[in-house]
C-alpha positions, 0 to 999 in steps of 0.5 A: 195380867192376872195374879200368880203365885206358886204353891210349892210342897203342898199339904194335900201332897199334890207336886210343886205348881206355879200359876200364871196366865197364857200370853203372846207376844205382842208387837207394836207397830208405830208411826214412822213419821207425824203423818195423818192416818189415810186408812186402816185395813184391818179391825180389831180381832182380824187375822193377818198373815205377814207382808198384809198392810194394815195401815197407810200414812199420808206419803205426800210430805215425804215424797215431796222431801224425796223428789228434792233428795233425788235432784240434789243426789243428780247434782252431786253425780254431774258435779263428780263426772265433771270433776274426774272428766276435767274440763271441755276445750270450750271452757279453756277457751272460754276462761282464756278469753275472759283473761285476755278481757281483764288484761286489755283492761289493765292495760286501759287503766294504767294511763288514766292512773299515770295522768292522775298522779301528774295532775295531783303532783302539778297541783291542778287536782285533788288527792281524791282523783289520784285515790279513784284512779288507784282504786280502779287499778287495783281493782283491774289487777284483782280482775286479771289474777282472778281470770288467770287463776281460774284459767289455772285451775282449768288447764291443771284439772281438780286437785285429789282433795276436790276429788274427794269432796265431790265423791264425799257429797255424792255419797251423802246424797245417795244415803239421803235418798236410800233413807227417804225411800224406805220412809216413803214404804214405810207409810203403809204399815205392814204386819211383820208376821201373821197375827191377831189385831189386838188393839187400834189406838188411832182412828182415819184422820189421826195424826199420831206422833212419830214413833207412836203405836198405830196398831198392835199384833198379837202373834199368831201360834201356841201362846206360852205360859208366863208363871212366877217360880218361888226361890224353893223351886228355882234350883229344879227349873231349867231351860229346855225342861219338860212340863205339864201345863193346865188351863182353867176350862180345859178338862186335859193338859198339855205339854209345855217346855221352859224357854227362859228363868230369870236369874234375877229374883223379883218380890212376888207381886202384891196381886198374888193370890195368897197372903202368905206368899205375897213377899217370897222370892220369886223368879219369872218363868215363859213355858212354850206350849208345844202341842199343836192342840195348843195353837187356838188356846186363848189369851189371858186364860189362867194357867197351873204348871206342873213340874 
């Protein structure tokens, strides 16, 4: 950005000015995601308007990362519908046979663990048998509660807790999905308002890192004026105040209006164009350009405001 400076209460009685230069607004447009560049639709100094896509992003890692999203998000909806519905006659009926299994082979057991401890107590047979055969008593038992409890839990229905888990995870889910699907759309760029391409930082086979500045806009419109005020003038410059903007080129002037002072003061910056302000006080200035005349001014021209 060019020096400025202020040339306030000169000698050769002109009014109070502060220079600066004609900016616009700059917006960054950046990577979503570490993807390759496909395509870019634009070049440097193109006009876009706003919705235009200017760049695509290689979708096929997110889209593969949606697809898996989606099919746990059906998951989730299945698992909430069977948990509300409760359970079908066909699993009841099921769940009582597999009890009636496991207590057929309780029952089974139970003679063969009796025969067991005989025959360790008559000393015909090591303690080793008698362990087995409790072993496998007990493991029969824990099969039969096992059976039962899970016919239980069917005949009873879900509890409120599983209830709200189901739910919990459905919802989780659903806002993964939500979050990939815009990830995906986000894989084309699009200018977010009309503008000029200012700058293309990456090339088609680039892969940026995520979060870095694929495209830069310059929006469309009047520029403003950004100018630096010195502590001397501060106190007559206000929001809203009209001005009288000149720019280097331009035989005429045109009309601007203070958007925004700064309430903090800054040094003047060591760029400034006279040695004796260089140190002051200063306060930043943007003059919005309000005439139509000013819609085409270009960027960067150095500027004198009148106050």
């Amino acid at each position: 950005m060019l020096a400025i400076t202020a040339l306030a209460g000169c000698r050769d009685g002109r009014p109070p000015v502060a220079v600066g230069t004609l900016e616009r607004h700059r917006i960054e447009l950046r990577a979503e995601r570490q993807e390759p560049i496909l395509g870019l639709h634009v070049r440097e100094g193109d006009l876009v308007a706003a919705g235009d896509p200017v760049a695509d992003l290689d979708p096929r890692r997110v889209t593969a990362q949606l697809d898996q999203a989606r099919a746990t998000r059906d998951l989730a909806a299945a698992r909430l519908a069977e948990v509300i519905r409760g359970a079908r006659q066909e699993e009841i009926d099921q769940a009582r046979a597999q009890l009636e299994e496991a207590e057929a082979a309780l029952i089974q057991q139970r003679p063969d663990l009796e025969r067991a401890g005989r025959l360790v107590a008559e000393g015909v047979e090591g303690q080793s048998l008698l362990d087995a055969a409790e072993a496998s008593h007990a493991a029969a038992e824990a099969r039969r509660d096992a059976a039962h409890s899970a016919l239980e839990r069917l005949l009873n229905g879900a509890t409120v807790e599983e209830h709200d888990q189901a739910r919990a995870e459905l919802e989780r889910t659903e806002a993964e999905v939500t979050k990939l699907e815009i990830d995906t759309q986000r894989m084309t760029v699009t200018a977010p308002r009309a503008g000029t391409i200012d700058a293309l930082p990456f090339r088609v086979g680039d892969e940026p890192p995520a979060g870095a500045a694929i495209v830069v806009l310059l929006t469309d419109g009047a520029p403003f004026a950004r100018i630096y005020i010195p502590a001397e003038l501060r106190p007559n410059v206000s929001s809203g105040q009209t001005v009288s903007v000149t720019v280097d080129g331009f035989e005429r002037s045109f009309e601007g209006r203070v958007r925004f002072v700064s309430r903090e003061a800054a040094f003047t910056p060591y760029f400034a164009l006279t040695e004796r302000d260089r140190g002051h006080f200063t306060y930043v200035a943007e003059i919005d350009l309000v005439e139509d005349a000013a819609r085409d001014l270009p960027t960067g021209l150095p500027v004198e405001v009148s106050f």
